[in-house]
C-alpha positions as MATLAB code, in Angstrom:
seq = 'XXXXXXXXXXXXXXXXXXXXXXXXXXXXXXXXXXXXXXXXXXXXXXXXXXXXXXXXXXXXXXXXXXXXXXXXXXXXXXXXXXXXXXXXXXXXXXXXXXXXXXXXXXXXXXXXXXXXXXXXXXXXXXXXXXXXXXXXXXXXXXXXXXXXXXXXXXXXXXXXXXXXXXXXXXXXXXXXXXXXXXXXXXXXXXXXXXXXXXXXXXXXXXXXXXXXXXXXXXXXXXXXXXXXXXXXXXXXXXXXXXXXXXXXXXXX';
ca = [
       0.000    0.000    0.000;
       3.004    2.126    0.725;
       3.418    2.805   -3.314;
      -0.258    3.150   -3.693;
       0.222    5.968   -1.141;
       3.077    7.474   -2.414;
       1.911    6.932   -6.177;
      -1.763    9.033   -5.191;
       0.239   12.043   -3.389;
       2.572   12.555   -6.347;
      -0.184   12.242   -8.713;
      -3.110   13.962   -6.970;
      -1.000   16.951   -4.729;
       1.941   19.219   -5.304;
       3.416   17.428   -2.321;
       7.239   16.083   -3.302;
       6.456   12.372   -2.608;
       8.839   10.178   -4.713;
       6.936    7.662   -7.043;
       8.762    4.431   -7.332;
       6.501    2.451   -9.177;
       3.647    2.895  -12.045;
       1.840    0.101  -12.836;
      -1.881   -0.726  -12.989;
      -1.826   -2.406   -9.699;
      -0.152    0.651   -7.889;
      -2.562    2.929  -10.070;
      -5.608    0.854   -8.674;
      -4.117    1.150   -4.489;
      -3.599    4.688   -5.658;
      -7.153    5.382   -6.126;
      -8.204    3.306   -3.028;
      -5.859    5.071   -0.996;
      -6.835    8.825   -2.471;
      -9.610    9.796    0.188;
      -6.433    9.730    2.413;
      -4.697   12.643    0.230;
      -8.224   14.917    0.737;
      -7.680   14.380    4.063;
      -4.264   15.657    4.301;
      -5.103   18.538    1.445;
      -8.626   19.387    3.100;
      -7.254   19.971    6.527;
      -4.441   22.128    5.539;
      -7.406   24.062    3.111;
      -9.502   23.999    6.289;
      -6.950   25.410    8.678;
      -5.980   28.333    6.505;
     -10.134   29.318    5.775;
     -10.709   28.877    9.626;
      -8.190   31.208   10.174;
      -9.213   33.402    7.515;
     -12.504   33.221    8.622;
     -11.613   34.212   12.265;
     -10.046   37.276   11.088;
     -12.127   38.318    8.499;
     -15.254   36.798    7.716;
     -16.818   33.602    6.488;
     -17.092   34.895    2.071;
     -12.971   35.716    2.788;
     -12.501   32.374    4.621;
     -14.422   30.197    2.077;
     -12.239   31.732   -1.033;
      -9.388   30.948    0.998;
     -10.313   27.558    1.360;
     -11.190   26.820   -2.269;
      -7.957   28.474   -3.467;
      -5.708   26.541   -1.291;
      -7.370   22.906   -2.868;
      -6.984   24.656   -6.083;
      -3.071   25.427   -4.954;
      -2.091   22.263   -3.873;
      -3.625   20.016   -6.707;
      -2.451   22.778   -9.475;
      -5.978   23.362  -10.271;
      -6.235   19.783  -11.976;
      -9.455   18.980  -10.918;
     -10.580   22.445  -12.243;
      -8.777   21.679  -15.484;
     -10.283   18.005  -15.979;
     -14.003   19.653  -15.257;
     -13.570   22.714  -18.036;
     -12.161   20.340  -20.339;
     -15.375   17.809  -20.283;
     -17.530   20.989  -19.904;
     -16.100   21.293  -23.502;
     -16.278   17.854  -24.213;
     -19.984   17.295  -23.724;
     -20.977   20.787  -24.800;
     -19.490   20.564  -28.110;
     -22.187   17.690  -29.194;
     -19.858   16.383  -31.191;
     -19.386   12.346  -31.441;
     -16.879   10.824  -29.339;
     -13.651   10.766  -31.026;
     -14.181   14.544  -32.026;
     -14.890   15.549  -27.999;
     -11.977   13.800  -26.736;
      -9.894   15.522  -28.975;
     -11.378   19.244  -28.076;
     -10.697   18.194  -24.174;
      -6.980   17.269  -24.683;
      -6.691   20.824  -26.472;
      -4.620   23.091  -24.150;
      -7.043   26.151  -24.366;
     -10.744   26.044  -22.850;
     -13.989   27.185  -24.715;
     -17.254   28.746  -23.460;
     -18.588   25.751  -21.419;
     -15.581   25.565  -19.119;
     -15.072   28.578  -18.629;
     -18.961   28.962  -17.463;
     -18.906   25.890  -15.741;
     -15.958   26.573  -13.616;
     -16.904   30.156  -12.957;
     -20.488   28.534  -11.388;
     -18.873   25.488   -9.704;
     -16.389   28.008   -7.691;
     -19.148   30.338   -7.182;
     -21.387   27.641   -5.879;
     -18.905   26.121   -3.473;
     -17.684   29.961   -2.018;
     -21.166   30.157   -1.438;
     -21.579   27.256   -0.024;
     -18.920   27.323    2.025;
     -19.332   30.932    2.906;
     -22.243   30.190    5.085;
     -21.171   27.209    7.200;
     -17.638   29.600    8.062;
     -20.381   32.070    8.999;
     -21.590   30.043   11.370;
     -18.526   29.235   12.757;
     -15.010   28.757   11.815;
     -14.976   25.049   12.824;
     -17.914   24.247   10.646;
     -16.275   25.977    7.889;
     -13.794   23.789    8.260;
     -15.650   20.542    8.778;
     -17.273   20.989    5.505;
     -13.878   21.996    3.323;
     -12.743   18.635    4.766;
     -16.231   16.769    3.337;
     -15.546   18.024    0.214;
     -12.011   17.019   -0.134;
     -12.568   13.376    1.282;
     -15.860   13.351   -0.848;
     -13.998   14.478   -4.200;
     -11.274   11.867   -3.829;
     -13.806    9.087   -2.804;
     -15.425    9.626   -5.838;
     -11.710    8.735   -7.993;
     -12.315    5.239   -6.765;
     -15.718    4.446   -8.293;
     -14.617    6.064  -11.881;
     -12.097    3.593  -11.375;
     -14.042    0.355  -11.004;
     -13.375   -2.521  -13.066;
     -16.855   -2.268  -14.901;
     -15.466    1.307  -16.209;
     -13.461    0.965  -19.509;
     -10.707    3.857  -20.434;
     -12.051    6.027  -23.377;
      -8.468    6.221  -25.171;
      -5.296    3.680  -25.059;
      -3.235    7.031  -23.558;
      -2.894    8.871  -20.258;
      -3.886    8.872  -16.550;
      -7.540    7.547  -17.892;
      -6.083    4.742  -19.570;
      -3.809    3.756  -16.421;
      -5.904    3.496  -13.619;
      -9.399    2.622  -15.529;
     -10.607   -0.298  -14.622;
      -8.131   -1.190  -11.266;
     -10.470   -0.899   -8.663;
     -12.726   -3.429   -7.511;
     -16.239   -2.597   -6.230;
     -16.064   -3.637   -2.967;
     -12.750   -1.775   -2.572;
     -15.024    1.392   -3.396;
     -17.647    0.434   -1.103;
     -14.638    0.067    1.422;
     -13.360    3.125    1.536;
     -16.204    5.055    0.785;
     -17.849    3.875    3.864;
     -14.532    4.128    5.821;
     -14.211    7.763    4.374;
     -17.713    8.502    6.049;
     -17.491    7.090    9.425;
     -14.399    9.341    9.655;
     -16.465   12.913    8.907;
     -18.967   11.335   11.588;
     -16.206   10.438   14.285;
     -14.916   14.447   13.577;
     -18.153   16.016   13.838;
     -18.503   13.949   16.722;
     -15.437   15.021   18.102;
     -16.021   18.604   17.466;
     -19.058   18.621   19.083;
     -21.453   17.652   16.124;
     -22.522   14.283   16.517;
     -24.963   14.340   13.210;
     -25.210   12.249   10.086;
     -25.096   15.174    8.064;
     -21.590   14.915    7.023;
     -21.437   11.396    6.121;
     -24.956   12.120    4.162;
     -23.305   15.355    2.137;
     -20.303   12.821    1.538;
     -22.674   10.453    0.142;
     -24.841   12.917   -2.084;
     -21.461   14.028   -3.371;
     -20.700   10.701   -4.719;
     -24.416   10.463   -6.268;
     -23.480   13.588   -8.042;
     -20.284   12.262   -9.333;
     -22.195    9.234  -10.507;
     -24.284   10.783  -12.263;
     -21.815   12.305  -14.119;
     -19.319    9.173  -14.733;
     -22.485    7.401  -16.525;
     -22.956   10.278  -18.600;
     -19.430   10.366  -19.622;
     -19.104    6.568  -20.432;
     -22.072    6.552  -22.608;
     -20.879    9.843  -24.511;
     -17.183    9.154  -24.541;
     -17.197    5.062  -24.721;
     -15.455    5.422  -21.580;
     -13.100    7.419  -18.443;
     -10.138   10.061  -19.163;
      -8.152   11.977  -16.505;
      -9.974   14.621  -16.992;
     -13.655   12.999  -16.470;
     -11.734   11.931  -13.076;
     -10.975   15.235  -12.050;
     -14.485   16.486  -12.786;
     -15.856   13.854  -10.849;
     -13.942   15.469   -8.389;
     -15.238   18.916   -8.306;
     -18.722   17.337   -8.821;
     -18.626   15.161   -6.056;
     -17.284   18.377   -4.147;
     -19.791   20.597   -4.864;
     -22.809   17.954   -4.265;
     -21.467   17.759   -0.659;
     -21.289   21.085   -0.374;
     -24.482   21.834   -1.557;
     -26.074   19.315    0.567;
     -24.236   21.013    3.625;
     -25.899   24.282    2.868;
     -29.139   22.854    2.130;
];
């Protein structure tokens, strides 16, 4: 599991991890072991909008917090979601979509979708900092656990890879269903021990957690049947997807 670990930091963070190996089986642990890097990425993003929040208010502390997960995945969740924005917005057939999302630059939809999706988790987020600081920052952390949950069950072995190239084509198909289920339900019982812990003890964050993943199913089954199967970048909007959801179940 240790080169699972290593393999899903390196990939998924801007934290220096060294990769040793990268191979389908690592790529498949990778993905298990991913909820574990929104963990690490959401508290630090939590921390740093608590803080802002303290000092400045809950809108200040939420953009804080999104920027910081933007910061320390290089924005390529962001950049998977504009480019299948494009993708499915261009209506074109398969082979011509792809192509348009491996293109460097980003058209109309993205750039609308992303705009929204940031908007709608600031929002979001905005109102449970307002409430308080800490649960500002026990939602940043649903969202981060919830968007890297939601890497394993693009994954599963029922899911082909739309082209024979990149991230898509490595780690489709690795992970096993009950592995999903697994971690998934491992990944909630962990939001419901910290709202616990912080004085919380409601369902609420393993149910936005849950929602989240809905979302991002949604959206994988949609981008199967359009694109004949999973790319990076339909893993990275899952992502955001499965962010948002959670978020949006928090506020609601």
């Amino acid at each position: 599991m240790g080169h699972g670990l290593r393999f899903a930091f390196g990939t998924l963070s801007v934290l220096r991890v060294r990769v040793d190996r990268w191979d389908r089986p690592t790529a498949g642990r990778a993905m298990l072991g991913a909820p574990l890097v929104g963990l690490v990425l959401g508290a630090l993003a939590a921390g740093a909008g608590a803080l802002v929040s303290w000092r400045a208010g809950g809108l200040l502390g939420a953009v804080a917090a999104v920027s910081v997960l933007a910061a320390l995945t290089r924005g390529l969740h962001l950049d998977g979601l504009a480019d299948v924005a494009d993708g499915l917005g261009s209506g074109k057939p398969a082979e011509d979509a792809l192509r348009i999302m491996k293109q460097s630059d980003i058209g109309p939809f993205g750039v609308l979708t992303l705009v929204l999706t940031l908007l709608a988790q600031i929002a979001a987020l905005a109102g449970q900092f307002t409430v308080s600081p800490g649960r500002g920052a026990l939602a940043v952390l649903t969202a981060a656990v919830a968007a890297r949950c939601a890497l394993a069950w693009g994954c599963l072995h029922s899911v082909p890879a739309a082209r024979p190239g990149g991230l898509g084509a490595m780690v489709a198909g690795t992970v096993p269903l009950a592995g999903a289920l697994a971690v998934s339900a491992g990944s909630a019982l962990a939001l419901w021990a910290a709202g616990w812990a912080a004085g919380w003890p409601s369902p609420r964050y393993p149910l936005a957690l849950v929602l989240g993943l809905g979302c991002a199913w949604l959206l994988l089954r949609r981008c199967v049947r359009r694109f004949d199967g999973i790319t990076g970048d339909v893993l990275g909007a899952m992502a955001e997807t499965a962010a948002t959801g959670a978020l949006l179940a928090l506020a609601v």
